[in-house]
C-alpha positions as CSV (number, residue, x, y, z in Angstrom):
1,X,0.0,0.0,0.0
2,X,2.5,2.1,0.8
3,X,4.5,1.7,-2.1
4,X,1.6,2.3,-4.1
5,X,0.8,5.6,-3.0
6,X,3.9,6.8,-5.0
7,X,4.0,5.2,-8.0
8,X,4.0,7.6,-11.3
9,X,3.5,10.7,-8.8
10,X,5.8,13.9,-8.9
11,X,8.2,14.3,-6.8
12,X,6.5,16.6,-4.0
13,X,3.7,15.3,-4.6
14,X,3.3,13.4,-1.5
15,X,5.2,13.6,1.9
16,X,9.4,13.0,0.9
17,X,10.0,8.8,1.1
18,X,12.5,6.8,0.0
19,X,9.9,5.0,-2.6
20,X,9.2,8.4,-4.1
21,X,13.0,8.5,-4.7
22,X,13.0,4.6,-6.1
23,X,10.2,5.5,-8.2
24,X,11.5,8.7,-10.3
25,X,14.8,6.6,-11.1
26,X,13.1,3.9,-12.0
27,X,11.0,5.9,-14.8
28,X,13.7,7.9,-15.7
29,X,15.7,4.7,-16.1
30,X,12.4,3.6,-18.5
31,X,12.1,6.9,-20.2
32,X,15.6,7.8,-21.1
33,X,17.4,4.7,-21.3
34,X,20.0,6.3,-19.3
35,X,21.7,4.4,-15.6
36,X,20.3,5.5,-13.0
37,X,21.4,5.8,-9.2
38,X,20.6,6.7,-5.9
39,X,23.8,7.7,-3.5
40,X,22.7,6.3,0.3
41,X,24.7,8.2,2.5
42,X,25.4,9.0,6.8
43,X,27.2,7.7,10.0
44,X,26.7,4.5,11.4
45,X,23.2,3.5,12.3
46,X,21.3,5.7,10.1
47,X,19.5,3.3,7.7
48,X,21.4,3.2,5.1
49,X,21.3,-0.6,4.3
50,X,17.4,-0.5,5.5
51,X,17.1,2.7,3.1
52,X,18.6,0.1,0.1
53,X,16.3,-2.2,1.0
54,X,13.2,-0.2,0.4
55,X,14.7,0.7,-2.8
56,X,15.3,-2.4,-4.2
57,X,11.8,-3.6,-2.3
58,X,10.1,-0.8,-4.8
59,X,12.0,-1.7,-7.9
60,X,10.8,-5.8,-7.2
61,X,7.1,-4.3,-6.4
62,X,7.4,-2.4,-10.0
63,X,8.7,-4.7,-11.7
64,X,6.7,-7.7,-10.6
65,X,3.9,-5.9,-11.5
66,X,5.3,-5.0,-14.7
67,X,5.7,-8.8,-16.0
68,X,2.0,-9.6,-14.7
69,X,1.4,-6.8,-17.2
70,X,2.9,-8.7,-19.9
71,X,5.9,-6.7,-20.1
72,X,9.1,-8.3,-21.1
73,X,11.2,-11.0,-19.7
74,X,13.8,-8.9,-18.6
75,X,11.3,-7.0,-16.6
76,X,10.9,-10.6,-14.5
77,X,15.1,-11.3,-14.3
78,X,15.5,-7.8,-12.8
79,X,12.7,-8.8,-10.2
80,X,14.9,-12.4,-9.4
81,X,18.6,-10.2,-9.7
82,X,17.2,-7.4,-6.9
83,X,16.5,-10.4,-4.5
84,X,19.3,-11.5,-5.1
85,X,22.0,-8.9,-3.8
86,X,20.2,-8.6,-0.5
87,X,23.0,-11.1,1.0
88,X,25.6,-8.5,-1.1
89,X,23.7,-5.2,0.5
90,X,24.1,-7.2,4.0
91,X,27.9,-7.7,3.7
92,X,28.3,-3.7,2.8
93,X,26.5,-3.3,5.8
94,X,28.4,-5.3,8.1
95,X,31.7,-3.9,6.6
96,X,32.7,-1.7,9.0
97,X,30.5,-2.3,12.0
């Protein structure tokens, strides 16, 4: 639900969240053809690996939805790859603490 409530929306458009953030990169990504990132940044203990998370957690929610759609297969091997890295995002995580 949450995730939902910004989908295709402005930026602004609703109170500032991470999935707003997700979204926007992810339909610039569709639009332009161009990478895309988002830079996670702060001390220890900010959220930084949970603020990943929700990211990739919107881009499985989008893309999932996108294959149901009938979009194309690679829409669906994104959805498996994003899973994927969570053990990868974990590791960063536990780099330095």
């Amino acid at each position: 639900a949450q995730i939902k409530r910004y989908l295709g929306k402005p930026i602004g458009s609703e109170p500032p969240h991470i999935y707003a953030i997700a979204d926007r990169m992810y339909r610039l990504l569709l639009s332009s053809g161009d990478s895309q990132a988002i830079i996670v940044s702060g001390p220890s203990g900010a959220g930084k690996t949970e603020t990943c998370k929700l990211v990739l957690k919107h881009l499985a929610y989008v893309t999932k939805h996108l294959s149901e759609a009938g979009m194309s297969k690679s829409s669906m091997e994104l959805g498996a790859l994003l899973v994927m890295t969570n053990p990868l995002l974990e590791a960063f995580g536990s780099a330095e603490t």
